[in-house]
N, C-alpha and C positions, 0 to 999 in steps of 0.2 A: 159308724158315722160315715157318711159322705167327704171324700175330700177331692179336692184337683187334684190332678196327677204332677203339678209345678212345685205343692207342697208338700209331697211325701218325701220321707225320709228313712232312709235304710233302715231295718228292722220289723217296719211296720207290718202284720196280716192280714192277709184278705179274709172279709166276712163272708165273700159271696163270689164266686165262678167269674172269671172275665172271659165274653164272649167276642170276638170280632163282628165285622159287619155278612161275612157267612155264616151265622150262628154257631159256629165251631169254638170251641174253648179256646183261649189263649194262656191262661192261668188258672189254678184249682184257688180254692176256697182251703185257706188256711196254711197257701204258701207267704212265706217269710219272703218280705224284698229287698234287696239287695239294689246297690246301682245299675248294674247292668241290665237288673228284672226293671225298675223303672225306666231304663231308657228305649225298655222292647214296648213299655206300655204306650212311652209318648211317641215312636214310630209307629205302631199302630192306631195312632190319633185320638185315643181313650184317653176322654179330659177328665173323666173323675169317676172312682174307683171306693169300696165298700170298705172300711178297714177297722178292725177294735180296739188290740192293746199290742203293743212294741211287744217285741219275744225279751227283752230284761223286764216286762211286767211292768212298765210305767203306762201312763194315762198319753193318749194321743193331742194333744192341743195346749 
């Protein structure tokens, strides 16, 4: 599911590659976030990002 980058919350995984604005990767698909991985996402100005289930296996929302 689609979420802002305002509302993620540690654990969450990416479904899908984050790219910057040079199409270069900034994050794989299927890393686990942490705060400091979201605070690299909102300085890169990436407002919302791919995500499925938290890594304790709970539903996101």
């Amino acid at each position: 599911m689609l979420v802002k980058t305002r509302y993620l919350i540690e654990g969450c995984i990416l479904s899908r590659e984050i790219r910057g604005l040079s199409d270069r990767p900034i994050m794989n698909e299927k890393t686990i976030l942490t705060k400091e991985l979201i605070e690299a996402l909102q300085a890169f100005l990436i407002t919302e990002v791919s995500v499925g289930e938290r890594s304790d296996r709970s539903r996101i929302g």
